[in-house]
Each structure stands twice: as C-alpha cells, then as structure tokens.
C-alpha positions as YAML, in Angstrom:
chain: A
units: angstrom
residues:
- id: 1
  name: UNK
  ca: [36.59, -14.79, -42.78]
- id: 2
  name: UNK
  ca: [35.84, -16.48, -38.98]
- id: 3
  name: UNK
  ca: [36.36, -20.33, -39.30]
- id: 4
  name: UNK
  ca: [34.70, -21.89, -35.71]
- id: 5
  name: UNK
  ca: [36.45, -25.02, -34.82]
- id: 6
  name: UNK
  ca: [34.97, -26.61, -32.41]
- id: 7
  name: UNK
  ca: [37.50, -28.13, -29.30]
- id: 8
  name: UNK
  ca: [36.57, -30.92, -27.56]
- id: 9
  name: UNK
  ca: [36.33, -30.52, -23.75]
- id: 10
  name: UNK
  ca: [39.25, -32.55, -22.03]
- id: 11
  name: UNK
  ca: [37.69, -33.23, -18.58]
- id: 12
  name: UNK
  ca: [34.36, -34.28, -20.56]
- id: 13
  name: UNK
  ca: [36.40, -36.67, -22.78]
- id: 14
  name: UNK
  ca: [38.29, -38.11, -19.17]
- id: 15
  name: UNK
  ca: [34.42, -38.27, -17.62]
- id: 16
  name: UNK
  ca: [33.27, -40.15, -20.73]
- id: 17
  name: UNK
  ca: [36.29, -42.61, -20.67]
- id: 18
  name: UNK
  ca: [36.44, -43.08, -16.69]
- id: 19
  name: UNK
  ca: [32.15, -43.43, -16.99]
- id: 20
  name: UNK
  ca: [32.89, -46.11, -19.97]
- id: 21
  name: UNK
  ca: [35.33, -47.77, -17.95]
- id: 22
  name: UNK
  ca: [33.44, -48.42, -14.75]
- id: 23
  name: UNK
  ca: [30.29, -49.27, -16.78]
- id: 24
  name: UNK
  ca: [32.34, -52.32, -18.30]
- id: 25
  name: UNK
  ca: [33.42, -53.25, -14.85]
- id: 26
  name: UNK
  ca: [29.75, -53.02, -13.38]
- id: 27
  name: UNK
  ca: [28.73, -55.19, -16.27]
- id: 28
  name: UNK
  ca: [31.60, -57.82, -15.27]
- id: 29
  name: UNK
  ca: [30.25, -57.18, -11.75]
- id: 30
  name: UNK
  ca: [26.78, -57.79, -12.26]
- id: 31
  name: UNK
  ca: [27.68, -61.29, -13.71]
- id: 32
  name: UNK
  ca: [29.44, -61.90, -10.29]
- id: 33
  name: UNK
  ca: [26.30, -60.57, -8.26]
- id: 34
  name: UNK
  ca: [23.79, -62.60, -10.32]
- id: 35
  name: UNK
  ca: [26.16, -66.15, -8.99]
- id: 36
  name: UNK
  ca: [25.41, -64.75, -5.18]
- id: 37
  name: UNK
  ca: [22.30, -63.52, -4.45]
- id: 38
  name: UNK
  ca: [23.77, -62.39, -0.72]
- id: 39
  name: UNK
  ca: [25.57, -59.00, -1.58]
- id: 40
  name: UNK
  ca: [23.83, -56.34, -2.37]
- id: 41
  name: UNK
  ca: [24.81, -53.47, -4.58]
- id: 42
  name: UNK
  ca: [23.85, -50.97, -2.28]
- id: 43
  name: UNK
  ca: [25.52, -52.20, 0.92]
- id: 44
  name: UNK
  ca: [28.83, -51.02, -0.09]
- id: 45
  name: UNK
  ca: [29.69, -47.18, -0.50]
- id: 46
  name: UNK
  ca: [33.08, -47.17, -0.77]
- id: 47
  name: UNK
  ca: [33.30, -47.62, -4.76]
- id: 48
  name: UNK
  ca: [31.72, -44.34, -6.03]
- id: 49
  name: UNK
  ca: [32.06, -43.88, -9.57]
- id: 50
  name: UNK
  ca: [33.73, -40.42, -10.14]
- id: 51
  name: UNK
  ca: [29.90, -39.43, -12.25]
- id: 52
  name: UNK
  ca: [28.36, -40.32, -8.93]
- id: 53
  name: UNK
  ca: [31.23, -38.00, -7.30]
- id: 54
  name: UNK
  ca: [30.41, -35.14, -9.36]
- id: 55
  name: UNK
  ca: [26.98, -35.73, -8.70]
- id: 56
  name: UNK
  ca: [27.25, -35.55, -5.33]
- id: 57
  name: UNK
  ca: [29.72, -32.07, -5.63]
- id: 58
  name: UNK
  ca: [27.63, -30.36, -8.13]
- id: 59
  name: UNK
  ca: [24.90, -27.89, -6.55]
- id: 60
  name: UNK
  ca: [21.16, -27.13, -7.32]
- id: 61
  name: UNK
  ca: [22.20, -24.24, -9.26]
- id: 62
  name: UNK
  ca: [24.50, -26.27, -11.66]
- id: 63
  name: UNK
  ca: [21.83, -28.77, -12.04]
- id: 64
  name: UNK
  ca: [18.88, -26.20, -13.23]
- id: 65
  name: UNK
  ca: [21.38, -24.23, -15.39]
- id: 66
  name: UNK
  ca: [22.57, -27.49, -17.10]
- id: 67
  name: UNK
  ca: [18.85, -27.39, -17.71]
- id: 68
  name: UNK
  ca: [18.64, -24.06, -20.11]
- id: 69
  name: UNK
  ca: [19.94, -26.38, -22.84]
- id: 70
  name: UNK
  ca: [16.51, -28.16, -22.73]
- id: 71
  name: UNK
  ca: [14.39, -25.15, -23.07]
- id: 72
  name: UNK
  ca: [14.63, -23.74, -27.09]
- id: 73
  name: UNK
  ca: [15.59, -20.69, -27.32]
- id: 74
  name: UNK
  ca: [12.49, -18.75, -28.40]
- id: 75
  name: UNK
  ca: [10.31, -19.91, -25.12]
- id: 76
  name: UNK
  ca: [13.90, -18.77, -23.14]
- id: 77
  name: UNK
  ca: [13.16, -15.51, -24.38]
- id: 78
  name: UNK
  ca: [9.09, -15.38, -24.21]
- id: 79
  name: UNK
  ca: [9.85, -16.92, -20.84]
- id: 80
  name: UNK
  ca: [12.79, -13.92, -19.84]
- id: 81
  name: UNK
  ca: [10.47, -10.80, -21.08]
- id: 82
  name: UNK
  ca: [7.64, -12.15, -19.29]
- id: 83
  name: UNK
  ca: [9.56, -11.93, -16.42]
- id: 84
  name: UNK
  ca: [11.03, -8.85, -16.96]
- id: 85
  name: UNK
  ca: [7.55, -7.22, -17.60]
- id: 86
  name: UNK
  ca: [6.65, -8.45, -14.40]
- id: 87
  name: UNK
  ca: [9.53, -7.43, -12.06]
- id: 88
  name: UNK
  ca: [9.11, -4.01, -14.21]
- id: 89
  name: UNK
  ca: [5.08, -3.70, -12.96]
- id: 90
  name: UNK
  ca: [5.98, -5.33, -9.42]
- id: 91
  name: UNK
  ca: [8.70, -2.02, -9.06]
- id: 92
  name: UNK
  ca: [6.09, 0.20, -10.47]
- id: 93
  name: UNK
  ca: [3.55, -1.09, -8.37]
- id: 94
  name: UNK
  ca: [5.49, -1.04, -5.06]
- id: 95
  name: UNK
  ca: [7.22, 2.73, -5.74]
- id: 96
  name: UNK
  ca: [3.53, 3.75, -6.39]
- id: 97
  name: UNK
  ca: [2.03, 2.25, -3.17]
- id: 98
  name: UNK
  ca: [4.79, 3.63, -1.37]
- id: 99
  name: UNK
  ca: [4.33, 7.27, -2.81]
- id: 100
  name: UNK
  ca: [0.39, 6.82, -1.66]
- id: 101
  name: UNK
  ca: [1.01, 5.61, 1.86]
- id: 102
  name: UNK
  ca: [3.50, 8.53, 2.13]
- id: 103
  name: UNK
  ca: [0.98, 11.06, 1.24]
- id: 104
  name: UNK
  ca: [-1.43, 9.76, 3.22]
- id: 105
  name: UNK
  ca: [0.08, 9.12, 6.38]
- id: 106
  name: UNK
  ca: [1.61, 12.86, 5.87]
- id: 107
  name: UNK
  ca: [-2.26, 13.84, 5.30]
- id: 108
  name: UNK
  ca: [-3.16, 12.53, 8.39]
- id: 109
  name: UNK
  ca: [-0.40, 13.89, 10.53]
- id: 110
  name: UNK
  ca: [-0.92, 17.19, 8.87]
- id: 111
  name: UNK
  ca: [-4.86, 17.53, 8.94]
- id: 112
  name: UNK
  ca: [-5.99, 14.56, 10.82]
- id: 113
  name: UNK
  ca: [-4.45, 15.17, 13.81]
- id: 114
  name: UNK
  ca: [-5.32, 18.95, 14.54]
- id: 115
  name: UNK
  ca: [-8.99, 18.07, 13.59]
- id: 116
  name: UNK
  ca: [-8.62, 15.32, 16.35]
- id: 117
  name: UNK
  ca: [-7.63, 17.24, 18.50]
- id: 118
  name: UNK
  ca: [-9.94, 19.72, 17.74]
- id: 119
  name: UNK
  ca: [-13.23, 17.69, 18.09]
- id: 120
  name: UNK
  ca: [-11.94, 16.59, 21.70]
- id: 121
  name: UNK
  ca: [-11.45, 19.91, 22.65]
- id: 122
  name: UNK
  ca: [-14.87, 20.42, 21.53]
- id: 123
  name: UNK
  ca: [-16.68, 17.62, 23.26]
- id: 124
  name: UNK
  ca: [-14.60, 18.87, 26.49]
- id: 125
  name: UNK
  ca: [-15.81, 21.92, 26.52]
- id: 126
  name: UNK
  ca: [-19.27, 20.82, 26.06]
- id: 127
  name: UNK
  ca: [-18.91, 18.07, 28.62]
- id: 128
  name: UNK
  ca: [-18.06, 20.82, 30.75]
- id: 129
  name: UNK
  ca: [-21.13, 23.31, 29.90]
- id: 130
  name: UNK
  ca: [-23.20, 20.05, 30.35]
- id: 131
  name: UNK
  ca: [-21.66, 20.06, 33.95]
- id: 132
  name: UNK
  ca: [-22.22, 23.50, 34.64]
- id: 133
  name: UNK
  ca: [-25.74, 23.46, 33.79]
- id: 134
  name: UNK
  ca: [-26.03, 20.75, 35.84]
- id: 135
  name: UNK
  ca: [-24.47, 22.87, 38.92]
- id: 136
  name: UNK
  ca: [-26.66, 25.80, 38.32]
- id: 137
  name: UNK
  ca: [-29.82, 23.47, 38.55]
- id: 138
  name: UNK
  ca: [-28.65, 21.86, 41.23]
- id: 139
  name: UNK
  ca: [-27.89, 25.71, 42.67]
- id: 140
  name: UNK
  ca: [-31.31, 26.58, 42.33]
- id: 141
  name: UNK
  ca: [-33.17, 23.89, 43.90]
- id: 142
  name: UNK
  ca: [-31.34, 23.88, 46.61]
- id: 143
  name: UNK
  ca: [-31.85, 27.40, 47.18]
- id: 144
  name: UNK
  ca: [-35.72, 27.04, 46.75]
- id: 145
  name: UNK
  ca: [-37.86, 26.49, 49.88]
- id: 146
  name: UNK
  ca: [-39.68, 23.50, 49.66]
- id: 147
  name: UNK
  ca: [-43.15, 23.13, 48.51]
- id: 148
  name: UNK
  ca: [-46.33, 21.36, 49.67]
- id: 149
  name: UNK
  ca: [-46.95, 22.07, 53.07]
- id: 150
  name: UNK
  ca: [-45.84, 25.38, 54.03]
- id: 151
  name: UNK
  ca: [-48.93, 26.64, 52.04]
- id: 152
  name: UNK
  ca: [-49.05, 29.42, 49.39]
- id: 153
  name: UNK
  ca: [-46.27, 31.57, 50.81]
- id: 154
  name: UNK
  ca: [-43.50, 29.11, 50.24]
- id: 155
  name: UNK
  ca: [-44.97, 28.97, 46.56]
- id: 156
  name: UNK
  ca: [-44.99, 32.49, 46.31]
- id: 157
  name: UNK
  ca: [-41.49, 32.59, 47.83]
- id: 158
  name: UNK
  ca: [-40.65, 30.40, 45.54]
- id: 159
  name: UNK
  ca: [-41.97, 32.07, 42.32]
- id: 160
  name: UNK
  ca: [-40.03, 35.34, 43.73]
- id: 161
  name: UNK
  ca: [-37.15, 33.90, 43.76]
- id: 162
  name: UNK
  ca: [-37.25, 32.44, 40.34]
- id: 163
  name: UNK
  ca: [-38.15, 35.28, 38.72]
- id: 164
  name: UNK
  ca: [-35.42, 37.07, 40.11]
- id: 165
  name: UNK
  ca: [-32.74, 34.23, 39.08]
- id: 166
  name: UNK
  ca: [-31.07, 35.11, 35.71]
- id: 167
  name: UNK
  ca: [-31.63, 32.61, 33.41]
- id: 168
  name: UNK
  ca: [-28.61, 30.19, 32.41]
- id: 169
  name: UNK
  ca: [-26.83, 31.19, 29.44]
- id: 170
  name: UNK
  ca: [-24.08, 28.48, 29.82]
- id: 171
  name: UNK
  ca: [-20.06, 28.74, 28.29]
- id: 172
  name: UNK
  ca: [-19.15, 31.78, 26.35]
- id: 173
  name: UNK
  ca: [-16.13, 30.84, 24.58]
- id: 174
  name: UNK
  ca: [-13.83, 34.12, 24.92]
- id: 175
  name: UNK
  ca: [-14.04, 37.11, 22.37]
- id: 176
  name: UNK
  ca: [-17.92, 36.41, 21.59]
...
C-alpha cells in the first residue's frame, strides 16, 4: 500500500517567515510614518522585501502558470481539447489550402499558359491578315486611274482592271 506524505516546501516556509517578519516591521513602521506626515513610503527603494524581490525576478510565464491552480480541472480540460480540436482543423485547413493552390498554380502553368500563348498567336496572326488586307486595298486603288473627269474610258479602264484583279483570299495558315 502507497502512503502520500505530504513535505512541506523549505524555501516557501523561509518566504512565509521572512514575509511575516517584514510585515511586523512595516506595522511598527507605519506607527512611525503616521507621527511624520513628511516621508513617504514610496520615496525610498532601497528596502525591498524579498516577496517584492521575487516579484520583480519572476516572469510572465511563472505568473500565468501559477494561475492553472485557479482554473478546476474539468474547464482545464474542456478548455485543452477545444484547443486541440482547433490547432487539429487549423493544420487540416492549411495542408488542404496548400494542396489546392498547388494544383492550381500547376494547372495554370500546365494549361494556362500554352492557351495564352496560343490566343496571342492567334490575334497576331489576324492582326496581321487585317494588315494585309489593308495593303492589298490600298494596292488596288492606287493602281486604279482616277475617276470623274477623264470620262467613260477611265471607268471602263477601271472596271477592266478590276475584273481582272483576283479577289483577296487573305492568310492561309500552312498545310490547308
């Protein structure tokens, strides 16, 4: 059979008695203070009380976890699986958005980027045809004798020579 024996905690024991201690000699003090009004407590940081020492030495973090013995036990744990369940759904969450933008940006290099290029080759090459017809136009007209004035021959000429022009059939891309 397990006896537990509980051990009391020598430097809590010193604390106690050295806390004890100066708290008889502040009240012995504050007897003295109340008979002159001129000193103030505050105006003299030499005397620290070794509490206010350790209070000065112990961190944040020692200060919250001296606070776990507040919380009971079953909110510790409602409090501790809560978190866990949401760190858990946080990881899920950010390996799943990772896996997406991974497939998507792959997606995009992979089919995006020929069709890109694709669709600007195509509106080059129809920039171009645009261009050309515009040459050939401009080709003809200026190869047409003028009308008005030189009376029906020019506009005979003129029909002549259009009807033997071949009509413009614009950019055949090769093999068709």
């Amino acid at each position: 059979m397990v006896r537990l024996e509980e051990v009391p905690d020598e430097e809590i024991l010193r604390q106690q008695r050295t806390s004890a201690a100066a708290a008889a000699a502040d009240d012995d003090d504050w007897e003295e203070e109340e008979e002159s009004d001129a000193e103030s407590d505050f105006s003299d940081d030499s005397e620290v009380s070794e509490r206010g020492l350790a209070l000065h030495e112990e961190s944040v973090w020692e200060r919250i976890s001296a606070l776990r013995d507040i919380i009971p036990p079953s909110t510790r744990r409602s409090i501790a699986s809560t978190f866990n369940t949401t760190t858990s759904y946080a990881f899920t969450g950010s390996l799943l958005a990772g896996k997406l933008v991974w497939v998507v940006t792959t997606s995009a290099l992979l089919v995006g980027l020929p069709f890109a290029l694709a669709v600007e080759d195509e509106s080059r090459i129809v920039a171009q045809e645009k261009e050309m017809m515009a040459q050939q136009q401009g080709a003809q007209h200026m190869l047409a004798p003028p009308t008005g004035a030189a009376g029906q021959q020019g506009q005979q000429g003129a029909g002549q020579y259009q009807a033997q022009a071949p009509a413009p059939q614009g950019l055949r891309p090769p093999g068709f």
